[in-house]
C-alpha positions in Angstrom: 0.0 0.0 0.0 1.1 3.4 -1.2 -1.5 5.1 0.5 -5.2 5.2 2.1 -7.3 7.8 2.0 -10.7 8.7 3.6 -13.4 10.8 3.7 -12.4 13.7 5.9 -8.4 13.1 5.6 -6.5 16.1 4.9 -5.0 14.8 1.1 -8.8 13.3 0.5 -9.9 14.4 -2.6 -13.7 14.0 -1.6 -15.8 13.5 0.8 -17.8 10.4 -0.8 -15.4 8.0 -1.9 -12.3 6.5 0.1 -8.9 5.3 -1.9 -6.3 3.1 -1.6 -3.2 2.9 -3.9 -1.1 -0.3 -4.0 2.4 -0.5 -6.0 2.9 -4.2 -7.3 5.6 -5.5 -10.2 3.7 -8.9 -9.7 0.8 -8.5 -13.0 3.2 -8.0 -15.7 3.6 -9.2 -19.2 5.5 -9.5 -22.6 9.1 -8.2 -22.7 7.8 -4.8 -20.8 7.7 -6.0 -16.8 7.0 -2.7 -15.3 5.6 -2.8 -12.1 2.1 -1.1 -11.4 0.1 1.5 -9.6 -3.3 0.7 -9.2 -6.0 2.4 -7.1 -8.7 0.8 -5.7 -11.8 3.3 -5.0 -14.9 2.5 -2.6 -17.9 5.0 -3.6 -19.6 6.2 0.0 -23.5 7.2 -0.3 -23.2 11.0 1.2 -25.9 10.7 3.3 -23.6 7.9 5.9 -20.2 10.0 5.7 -19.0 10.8 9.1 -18.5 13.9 10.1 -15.3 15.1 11.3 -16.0 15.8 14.9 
């Protein structure tokens, strides 16, 4: 993991939808075997984000 990121964090980009970012050489193929960046992305409903207290 490269980095996590949730509604309300200060380098959140919005306030309905949490990331994660994960580095990995492991899918690779053909003579190019670059590693990866991927981001995985979980979409929240606005009305159940928590509010920063």
């Amino acid at each position: 993991m490269t980095g996590v990121y949730f509604p309300g964090d200060d380098l959140s980009i919005t306030e309905t939808m949490a990331q994660g970012f994960v580095w990995t050489d492991v899918m690779a193929s053909g003579i190019l075997t670059f590693g990866q960046h991927l981001e995985l992305q979980w979409h929240i409903e606005p009305s159940v984000v928590p509010t920063p207290a």
